[in-house]
VOPAGU-2260 file (C-alpha; in pm, 1 decimal, decimal comma):
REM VOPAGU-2260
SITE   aa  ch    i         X         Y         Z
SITE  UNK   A    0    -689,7    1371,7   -1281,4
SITE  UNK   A    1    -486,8    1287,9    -995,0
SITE  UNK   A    2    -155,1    1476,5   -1022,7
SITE  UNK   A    3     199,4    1515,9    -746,1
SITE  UNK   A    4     459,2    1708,3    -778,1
SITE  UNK   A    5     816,8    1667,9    -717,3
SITE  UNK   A    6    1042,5    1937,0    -598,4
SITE  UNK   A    7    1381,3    1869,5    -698,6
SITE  UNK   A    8    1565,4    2045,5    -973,9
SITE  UNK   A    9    1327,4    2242,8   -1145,1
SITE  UNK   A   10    1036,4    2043,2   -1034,4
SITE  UNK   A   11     807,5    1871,6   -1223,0
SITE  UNK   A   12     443,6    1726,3   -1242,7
SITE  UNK   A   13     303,4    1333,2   -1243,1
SITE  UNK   A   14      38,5    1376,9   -1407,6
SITE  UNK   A   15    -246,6    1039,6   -1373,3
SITE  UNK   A   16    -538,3    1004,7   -1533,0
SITE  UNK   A   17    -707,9     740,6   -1787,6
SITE  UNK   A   18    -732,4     825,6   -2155,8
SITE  UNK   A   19    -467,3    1095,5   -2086,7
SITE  UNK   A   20    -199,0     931,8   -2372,4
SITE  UNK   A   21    -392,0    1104,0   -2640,9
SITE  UNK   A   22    -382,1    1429,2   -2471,0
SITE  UNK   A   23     -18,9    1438,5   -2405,9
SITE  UNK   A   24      77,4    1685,0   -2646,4
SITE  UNK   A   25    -167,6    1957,4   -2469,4
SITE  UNK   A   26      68,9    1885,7   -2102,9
SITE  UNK   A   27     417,8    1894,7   -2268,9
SITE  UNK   A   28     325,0    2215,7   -2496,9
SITE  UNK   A   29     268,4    2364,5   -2140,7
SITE  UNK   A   30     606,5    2305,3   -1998,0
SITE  UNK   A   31     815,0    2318,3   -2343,9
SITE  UNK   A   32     911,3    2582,2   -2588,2
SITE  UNK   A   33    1093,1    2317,4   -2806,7
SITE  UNK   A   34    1022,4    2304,5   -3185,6
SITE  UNK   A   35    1123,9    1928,7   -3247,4
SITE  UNK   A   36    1028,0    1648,9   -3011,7
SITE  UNK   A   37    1204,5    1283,1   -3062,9
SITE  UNK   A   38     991,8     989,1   -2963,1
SITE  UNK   A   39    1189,9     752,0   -2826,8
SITE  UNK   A   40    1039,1     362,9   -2823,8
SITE  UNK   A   41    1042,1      10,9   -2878,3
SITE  UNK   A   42     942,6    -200,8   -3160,5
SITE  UNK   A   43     654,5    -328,3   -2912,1
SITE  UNK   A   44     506,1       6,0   -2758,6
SITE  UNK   A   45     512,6     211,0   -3066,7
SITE  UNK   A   46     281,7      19,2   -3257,8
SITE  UNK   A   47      61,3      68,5   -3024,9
SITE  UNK   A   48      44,1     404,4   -2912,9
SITE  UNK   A   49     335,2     590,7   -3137,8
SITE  UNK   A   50      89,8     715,5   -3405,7
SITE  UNK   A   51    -172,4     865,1   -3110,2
SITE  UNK   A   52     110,7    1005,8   -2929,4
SITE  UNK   A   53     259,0    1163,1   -3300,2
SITE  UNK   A   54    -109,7    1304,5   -3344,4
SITE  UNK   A   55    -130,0    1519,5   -3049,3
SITE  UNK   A   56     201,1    1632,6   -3058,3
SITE  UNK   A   57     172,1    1752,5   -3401,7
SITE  UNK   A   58    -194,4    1904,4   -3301,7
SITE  UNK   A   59      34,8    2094,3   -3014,4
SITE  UNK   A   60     295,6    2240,8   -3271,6
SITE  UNK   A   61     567,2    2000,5   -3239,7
SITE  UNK   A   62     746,5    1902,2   -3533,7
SITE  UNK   A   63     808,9    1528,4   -3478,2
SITE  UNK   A   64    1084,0    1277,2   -3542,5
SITE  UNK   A   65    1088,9     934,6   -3375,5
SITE  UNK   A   66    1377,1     647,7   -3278,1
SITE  UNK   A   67    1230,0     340,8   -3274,1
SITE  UNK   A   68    1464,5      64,8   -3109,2
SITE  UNK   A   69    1448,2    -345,3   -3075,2
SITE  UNK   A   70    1202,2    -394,9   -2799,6
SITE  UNK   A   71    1409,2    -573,8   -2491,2
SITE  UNK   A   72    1662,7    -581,8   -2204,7
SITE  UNK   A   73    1911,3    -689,9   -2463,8
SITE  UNK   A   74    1920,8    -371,0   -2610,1
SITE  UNK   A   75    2007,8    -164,4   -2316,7
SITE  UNK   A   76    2380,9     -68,8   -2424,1
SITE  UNK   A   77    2600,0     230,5   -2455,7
SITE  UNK   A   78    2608,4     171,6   -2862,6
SITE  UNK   A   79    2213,9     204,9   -2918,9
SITE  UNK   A   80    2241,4     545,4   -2698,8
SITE  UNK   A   81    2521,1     680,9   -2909,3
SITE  UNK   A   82    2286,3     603,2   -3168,4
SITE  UNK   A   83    1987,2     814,5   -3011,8
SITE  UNK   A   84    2218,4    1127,6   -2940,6
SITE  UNK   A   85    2339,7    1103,6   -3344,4
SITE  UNK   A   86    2010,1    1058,7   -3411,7
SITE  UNK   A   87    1940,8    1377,5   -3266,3
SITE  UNK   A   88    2248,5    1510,2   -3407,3
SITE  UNK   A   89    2130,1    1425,2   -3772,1
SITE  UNK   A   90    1795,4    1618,3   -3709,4
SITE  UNK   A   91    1965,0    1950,3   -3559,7
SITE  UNK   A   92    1786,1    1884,8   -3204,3
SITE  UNK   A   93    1862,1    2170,3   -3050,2
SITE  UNK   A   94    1929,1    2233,2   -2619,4
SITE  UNK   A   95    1519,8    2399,4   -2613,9
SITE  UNK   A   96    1425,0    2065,9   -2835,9
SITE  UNK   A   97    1297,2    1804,9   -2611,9
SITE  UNK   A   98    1251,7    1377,9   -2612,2
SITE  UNK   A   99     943,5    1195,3   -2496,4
SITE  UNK   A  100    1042,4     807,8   -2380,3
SITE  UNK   A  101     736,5     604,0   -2465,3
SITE  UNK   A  102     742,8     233,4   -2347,6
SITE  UNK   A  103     820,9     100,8   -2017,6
SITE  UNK   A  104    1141,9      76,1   -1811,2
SITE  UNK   A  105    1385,6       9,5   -2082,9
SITE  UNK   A  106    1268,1     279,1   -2279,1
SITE  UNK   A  107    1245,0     536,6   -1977,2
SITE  UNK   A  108    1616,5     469,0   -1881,8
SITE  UNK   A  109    1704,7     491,9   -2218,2
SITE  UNK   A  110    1577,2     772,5   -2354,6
SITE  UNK   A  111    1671,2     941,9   -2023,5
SITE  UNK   A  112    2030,7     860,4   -2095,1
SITE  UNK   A  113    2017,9     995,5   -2404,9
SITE  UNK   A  114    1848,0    1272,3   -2311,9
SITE  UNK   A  115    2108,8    1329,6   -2044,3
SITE  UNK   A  116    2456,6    1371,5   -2232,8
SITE  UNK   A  117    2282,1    1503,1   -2551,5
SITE  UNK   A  118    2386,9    1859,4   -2550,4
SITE  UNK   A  119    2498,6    1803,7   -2199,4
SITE  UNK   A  120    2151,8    1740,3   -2159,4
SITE  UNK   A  121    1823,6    1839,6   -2285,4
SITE  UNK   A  122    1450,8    1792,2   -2155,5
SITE  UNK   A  123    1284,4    1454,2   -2180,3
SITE  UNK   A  124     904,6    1365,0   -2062,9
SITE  UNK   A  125     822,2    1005,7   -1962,3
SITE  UNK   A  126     546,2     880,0   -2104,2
SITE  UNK   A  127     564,5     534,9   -1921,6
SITE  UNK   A  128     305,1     233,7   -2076,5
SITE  UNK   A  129     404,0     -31,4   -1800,0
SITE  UNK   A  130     314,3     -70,5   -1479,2
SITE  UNK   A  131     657,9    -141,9   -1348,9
SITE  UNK   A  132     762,0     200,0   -1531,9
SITE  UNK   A  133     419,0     368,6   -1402,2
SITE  UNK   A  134     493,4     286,7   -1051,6
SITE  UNK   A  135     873,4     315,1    -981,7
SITE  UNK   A  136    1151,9     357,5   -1304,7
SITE  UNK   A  137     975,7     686,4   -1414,5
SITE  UNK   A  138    1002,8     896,8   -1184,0
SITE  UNK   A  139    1353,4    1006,8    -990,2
SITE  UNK   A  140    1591,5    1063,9   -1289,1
SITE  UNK   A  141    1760,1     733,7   -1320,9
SITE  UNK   A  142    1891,5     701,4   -1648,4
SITE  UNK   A  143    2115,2     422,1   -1714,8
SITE  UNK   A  144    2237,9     128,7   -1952,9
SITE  UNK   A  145    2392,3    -207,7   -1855,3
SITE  UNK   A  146    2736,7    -331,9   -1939,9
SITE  UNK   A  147    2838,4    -647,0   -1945,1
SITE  UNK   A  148    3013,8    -687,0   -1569,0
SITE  UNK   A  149    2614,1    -576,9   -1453,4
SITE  UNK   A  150    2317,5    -389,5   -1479,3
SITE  UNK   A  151    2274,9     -33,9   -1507,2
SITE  UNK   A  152    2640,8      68,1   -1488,6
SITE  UNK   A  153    2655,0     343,1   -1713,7
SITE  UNK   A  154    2411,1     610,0   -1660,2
SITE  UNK   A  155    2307,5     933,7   -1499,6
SITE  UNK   A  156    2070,7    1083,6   -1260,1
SITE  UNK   A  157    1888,3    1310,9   -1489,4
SITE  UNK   A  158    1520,7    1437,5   -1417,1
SITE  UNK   A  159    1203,5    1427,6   -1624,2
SITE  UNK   A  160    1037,6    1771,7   -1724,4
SITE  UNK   A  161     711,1    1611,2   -1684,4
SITE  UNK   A  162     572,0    1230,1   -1615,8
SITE  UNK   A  163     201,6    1134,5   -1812,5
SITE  UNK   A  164      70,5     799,4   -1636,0
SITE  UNK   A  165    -186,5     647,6   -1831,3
SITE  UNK   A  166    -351,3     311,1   -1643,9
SITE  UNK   A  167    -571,7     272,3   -1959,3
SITE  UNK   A  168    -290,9     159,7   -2163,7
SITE  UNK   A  169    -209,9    -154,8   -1881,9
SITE  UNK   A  170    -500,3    -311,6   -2032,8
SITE  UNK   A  171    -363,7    -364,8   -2373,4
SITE  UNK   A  172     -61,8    -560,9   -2200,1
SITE  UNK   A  173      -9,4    -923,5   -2152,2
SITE  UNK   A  174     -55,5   -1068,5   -1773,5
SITE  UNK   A  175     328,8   -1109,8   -1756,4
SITE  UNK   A  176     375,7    -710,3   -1783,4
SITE  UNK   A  177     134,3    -674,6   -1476,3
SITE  UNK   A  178     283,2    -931,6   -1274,0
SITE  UNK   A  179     643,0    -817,2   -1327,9
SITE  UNK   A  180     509,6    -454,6   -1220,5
SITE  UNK   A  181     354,5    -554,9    -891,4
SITE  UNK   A  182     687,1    -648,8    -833,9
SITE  UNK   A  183     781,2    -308,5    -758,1
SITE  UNK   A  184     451,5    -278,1    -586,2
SITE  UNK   A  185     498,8    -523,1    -363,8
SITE  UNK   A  186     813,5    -351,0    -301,4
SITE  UNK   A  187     703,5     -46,6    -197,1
SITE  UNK   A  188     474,5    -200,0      69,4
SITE  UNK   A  189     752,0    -362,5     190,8
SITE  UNK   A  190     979,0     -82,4     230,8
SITE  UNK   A  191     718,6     195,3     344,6
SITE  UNK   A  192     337,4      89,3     365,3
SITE  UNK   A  193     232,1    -221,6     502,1
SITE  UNK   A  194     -78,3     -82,0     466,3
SITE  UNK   A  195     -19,6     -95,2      73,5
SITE  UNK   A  196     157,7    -442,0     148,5
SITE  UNK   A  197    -158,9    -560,7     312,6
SITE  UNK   A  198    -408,9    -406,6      30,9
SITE  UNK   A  199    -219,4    -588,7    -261,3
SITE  UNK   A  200    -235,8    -938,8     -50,1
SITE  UNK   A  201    -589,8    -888,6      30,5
SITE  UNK   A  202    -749,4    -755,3    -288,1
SITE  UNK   A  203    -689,3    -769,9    -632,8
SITE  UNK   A  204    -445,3    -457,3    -738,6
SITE  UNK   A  205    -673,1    -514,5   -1097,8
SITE  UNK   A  206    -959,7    -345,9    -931,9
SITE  UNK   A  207    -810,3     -56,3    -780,3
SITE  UNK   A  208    -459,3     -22,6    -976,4
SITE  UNK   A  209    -528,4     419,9    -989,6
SITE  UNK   A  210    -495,6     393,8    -673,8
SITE  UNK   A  211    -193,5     150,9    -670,5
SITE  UNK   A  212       7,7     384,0    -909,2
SITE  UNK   A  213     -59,3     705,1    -707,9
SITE  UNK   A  214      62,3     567,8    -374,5
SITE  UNK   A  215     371,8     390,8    -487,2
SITE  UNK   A  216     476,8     712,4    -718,4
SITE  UNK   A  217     418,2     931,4    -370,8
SITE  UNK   A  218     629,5     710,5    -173,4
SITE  UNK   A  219     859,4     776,3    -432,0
SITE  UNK   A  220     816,6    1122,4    -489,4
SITE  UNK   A  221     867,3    1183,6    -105,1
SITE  UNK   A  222    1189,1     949,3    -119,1
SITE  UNK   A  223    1311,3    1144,2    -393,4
SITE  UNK   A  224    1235,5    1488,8    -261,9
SITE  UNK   A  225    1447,4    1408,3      48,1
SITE  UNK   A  226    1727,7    1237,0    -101,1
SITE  UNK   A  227    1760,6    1307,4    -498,7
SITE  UNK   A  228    2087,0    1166,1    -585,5
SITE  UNK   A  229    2095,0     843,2    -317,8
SITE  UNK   A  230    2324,3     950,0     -46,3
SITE  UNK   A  231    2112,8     785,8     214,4
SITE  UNK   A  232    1697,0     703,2     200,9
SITE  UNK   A  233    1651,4     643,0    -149,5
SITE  UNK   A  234    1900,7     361,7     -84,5
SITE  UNK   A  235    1579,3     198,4      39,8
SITE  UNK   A  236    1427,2     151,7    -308,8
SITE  UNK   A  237    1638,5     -77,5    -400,6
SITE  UNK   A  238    1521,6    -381,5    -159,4
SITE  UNK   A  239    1573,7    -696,9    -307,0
SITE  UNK   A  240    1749,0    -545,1    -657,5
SITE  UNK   A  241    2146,6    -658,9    -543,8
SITE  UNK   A  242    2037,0   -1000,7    -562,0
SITE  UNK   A  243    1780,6    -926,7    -788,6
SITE  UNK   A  244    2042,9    -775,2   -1097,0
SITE  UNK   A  245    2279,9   -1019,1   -1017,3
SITE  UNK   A  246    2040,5   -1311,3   -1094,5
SITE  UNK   A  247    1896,1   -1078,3   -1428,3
SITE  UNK   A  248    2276,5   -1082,2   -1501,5
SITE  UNK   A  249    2309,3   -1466,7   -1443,1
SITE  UNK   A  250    2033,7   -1498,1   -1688,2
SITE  UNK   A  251    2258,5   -1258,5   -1970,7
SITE  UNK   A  252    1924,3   -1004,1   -1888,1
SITE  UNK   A  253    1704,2   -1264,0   -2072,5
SITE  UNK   A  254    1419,7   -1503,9   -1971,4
SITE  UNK   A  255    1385,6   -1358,1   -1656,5
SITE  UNK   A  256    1200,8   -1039,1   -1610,7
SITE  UNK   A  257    1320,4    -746,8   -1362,7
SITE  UNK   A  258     999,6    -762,3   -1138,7
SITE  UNK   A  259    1057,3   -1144,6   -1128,1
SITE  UNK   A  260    1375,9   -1101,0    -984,0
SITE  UNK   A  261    1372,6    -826,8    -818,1
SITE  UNK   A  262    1088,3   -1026,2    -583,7
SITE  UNK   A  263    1358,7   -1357,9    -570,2
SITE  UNK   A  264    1564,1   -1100,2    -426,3
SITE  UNK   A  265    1333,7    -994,8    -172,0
SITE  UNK   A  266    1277,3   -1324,0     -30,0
SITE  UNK   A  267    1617,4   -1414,1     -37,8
SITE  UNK   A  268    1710,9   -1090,0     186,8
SITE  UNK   A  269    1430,6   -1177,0     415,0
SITE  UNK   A  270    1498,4   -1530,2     465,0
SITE  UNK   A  271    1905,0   -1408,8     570,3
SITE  UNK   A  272    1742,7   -1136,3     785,0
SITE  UNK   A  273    1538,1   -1340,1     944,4
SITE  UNK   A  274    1818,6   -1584,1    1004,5
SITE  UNK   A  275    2058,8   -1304,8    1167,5
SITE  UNK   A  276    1736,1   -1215,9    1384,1
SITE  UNK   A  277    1741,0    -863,7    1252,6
SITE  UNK   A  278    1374,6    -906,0    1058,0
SITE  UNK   A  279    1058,3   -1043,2    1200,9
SITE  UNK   A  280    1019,1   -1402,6    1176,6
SITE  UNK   A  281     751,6   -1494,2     863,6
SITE  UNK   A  282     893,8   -1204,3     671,6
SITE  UNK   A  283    1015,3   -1361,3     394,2
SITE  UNK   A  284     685,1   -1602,5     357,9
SITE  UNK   A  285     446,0   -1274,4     363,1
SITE  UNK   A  286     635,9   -1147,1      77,9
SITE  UNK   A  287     652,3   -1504,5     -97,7
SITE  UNK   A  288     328,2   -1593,4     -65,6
SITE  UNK   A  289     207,0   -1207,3    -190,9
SITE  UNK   A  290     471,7   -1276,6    -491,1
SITE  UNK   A  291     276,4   -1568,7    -597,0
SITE  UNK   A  292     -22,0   -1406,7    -588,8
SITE  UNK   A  293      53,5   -1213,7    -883,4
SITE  UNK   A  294     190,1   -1505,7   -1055,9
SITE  UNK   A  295     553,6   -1425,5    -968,6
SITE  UNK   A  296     867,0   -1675,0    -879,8
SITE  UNK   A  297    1002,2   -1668,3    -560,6
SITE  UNK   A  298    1340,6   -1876,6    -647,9
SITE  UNK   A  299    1583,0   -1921,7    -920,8
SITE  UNK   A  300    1746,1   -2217,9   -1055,8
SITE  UNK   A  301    2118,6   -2052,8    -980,2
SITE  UNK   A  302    2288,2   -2144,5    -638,2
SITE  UNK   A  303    2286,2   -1926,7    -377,6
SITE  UNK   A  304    2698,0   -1870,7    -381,9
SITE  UNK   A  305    2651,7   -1787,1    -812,8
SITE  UNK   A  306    2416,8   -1536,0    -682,9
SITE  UNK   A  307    2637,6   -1408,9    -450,9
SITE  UNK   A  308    2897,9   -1412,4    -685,3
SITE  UNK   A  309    2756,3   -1195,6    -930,3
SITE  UNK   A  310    2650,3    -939,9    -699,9
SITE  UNK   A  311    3049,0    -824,1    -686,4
SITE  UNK   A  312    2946,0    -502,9    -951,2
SITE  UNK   A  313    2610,4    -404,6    -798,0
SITE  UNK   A  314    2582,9     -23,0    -774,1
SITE  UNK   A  315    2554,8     -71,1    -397,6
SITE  UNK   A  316    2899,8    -182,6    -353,6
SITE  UNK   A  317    3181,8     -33,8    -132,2
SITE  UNK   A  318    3583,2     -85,0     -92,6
SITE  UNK   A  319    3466,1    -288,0     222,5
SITE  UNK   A  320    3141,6    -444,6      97,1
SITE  UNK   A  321    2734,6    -404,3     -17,6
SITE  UNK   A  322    2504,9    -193,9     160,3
SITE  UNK   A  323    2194,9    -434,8     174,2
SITE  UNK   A  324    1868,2    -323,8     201,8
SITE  UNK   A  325    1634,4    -517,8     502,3
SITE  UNK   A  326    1319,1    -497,3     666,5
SITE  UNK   A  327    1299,4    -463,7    1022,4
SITE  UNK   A  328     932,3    -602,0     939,3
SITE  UNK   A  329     657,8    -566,2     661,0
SITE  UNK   A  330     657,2    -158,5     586,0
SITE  UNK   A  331     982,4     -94,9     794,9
SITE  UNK   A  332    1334,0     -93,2     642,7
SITE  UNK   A  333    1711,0     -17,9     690,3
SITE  UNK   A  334    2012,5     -35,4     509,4
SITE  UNK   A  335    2269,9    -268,7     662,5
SITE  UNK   A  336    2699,8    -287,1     525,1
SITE  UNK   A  337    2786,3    -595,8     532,5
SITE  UNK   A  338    3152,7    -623,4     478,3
SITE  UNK   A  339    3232,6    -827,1     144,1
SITE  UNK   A  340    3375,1   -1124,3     403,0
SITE  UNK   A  341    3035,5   -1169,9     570,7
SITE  UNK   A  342    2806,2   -1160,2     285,2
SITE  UNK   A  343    2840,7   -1575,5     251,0
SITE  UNK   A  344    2774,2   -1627,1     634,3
SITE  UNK   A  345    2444,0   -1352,9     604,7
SITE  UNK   A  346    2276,4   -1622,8     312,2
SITE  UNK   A  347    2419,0   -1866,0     538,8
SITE  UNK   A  348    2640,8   -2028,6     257,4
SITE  UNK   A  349    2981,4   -2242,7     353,5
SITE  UNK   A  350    3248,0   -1922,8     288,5
């Protein structure tokens, strides 16, 4: 078992190791007193690993309930989490209880919402089945929905007690769900490691993706450690998401996946940095050709200047403008302010 620690709040474990899904019950008895745990998942995930889950929770103790949702982006609002917490509600969860998020990035944030104003918040434990959700959304506390003027509006930064990484359970999802994961991958080597970056463009992540999952989630875990609620560093994880959300919200958070556009995004910030001579020249191709790779677009059908419109919510704005993330080159990055007046000229669009 490979297993990291991070040391904010309480602190908690990330726990990886194959097979460990059906075990899970064993971990979380360790750090929980709770009576009642609430499986939170989708209408995809829990299918598939809900009733192995149920069985060694119930082996551990636990008296379990479980919330099954509508598998997608689509139902990331406030009104399904008000339904969670009255869930709860219904079944006396108590402050000591505790909720387990099963499924992948939707479900994490979710449940981690939930998890977050229930009770003024209770424990949850990720339990994350995809690999964008094994490698980045996770771990770090962000809990969020989306509202309609963007994505990920409403939320909180609320910690897991514990985070179970299974890679066996990647093999029982489609090639899409990989793809859109390396995504984040990719993302991480271009932020921190271009020693990852290099790996993933060389060899196949398939063959080595323990590995993958273990560096990215310490890169993470360090980033975290150092700057917990994103008052500075952690700022860096977010290269390529302001134009990547704002193109998920140009496509109403369907038909494009958040990997997918979180890597247009990349590109796009590459190509301006490159253009404003602040990131090495071939940046953006690296990253694009690495993208496609793993069978992942590297351009959307919107115009540049609807892009740039819809980035006017991101999370990253200020009065004066958007703190954009960009690489100095492959591994290297800074944030940059751009004042809202000089975001056109930096994607070199007619203002």
């Amino acid at each position: 078992m490979k297993k990291l620690t991070v040391n904010v709040d309480k602190g908690y474990d990330i726990l990886i190791e194959k097979g460990i899904t059906a075990h899970c019950g064993e971990y979380i008895s360790k750090i929980s007193k709770a009576k009642k745990v609430c499986i939170i998942s989708d209408t995809n995930v829990f299918p598939l690993y809900g009733e192995s889950v149920k069985v060694s929770l119930k082996a551990s103790g636990f008296d379990v309930y479980e919330y099954i949702f509508t598998a997608g982006e689509s139902s990331k609002k406030p009104a399904e989490i008000i339904k969670m917490v009255e869930f709860m509600a219904e079944n006396e969860f108590t402050r000591s209880d505790i909720a387990v998020a099963l499924g992948g990035g939707v479900v994490g944030d979710m449940a981690g919402f939930a998890a977050a104003i229930y009770l003024r918040g209770i424990d949850f434990v990720q339990i994350p089945t995809s690999l964008l959700a094994q490698v980045d959304s996770s771990v770090g506390g962000k809990t969020a929905v989306d509202l309609p003027q963007g994505k990920n509006l409403c939320g909180a930064f609320h910690q897991p007690a514990l985070v179970v990484i299974d890679p066996d359970v990647l093999s029982t999802l489609p090639p899409h769900y990989f793809s859109d994961g390396m995504g984040e991958v990719i993302k991480y080597g271009c932020i921190k490691s271009a020693s990852l970056f290099d790996a993933v463009q060389n060899r196949d992540a398939h063959e080595y993706i323990e590995d993958v999952i273990y560096e990215c989630v310490d890169i993470k875990r360090g980033v975290v450690e150092r700057d917990e609620k994103e008052a500075g560093e952690r700022a860096l994880l977010n290269f390529g998401h302001t134009a990547g959300h704002a193109i998920e919200k140009l496509h109403n958070f369907t038909g494009i996946s958040h990997g997918e556009a979180v890597g247009i995004g990349m590109v796009m910030i590459s190509k301006a940095g490159e253009s404003a001579g602040i990131t090495e020249p071939g940046t953006a191709d690296k990253i694009a050709s690495v993208l496609k790779k793993y069978n992942l677009k590297t351009e959307d059908e919107n115009s540049l200047s609807d892009i740039i419109s819809a980035m006017a919510f991101d999370k990253k704005s200020t009065d004066s403008g958007i703190n954009f993330i960009v690489l100095s080159k492959i591994g290297s990055s800074f944030i940059k302010p751009v004042a809202t007046a000089g975001i056109k000229k930096l994607f070199g669009v007619e203002a």
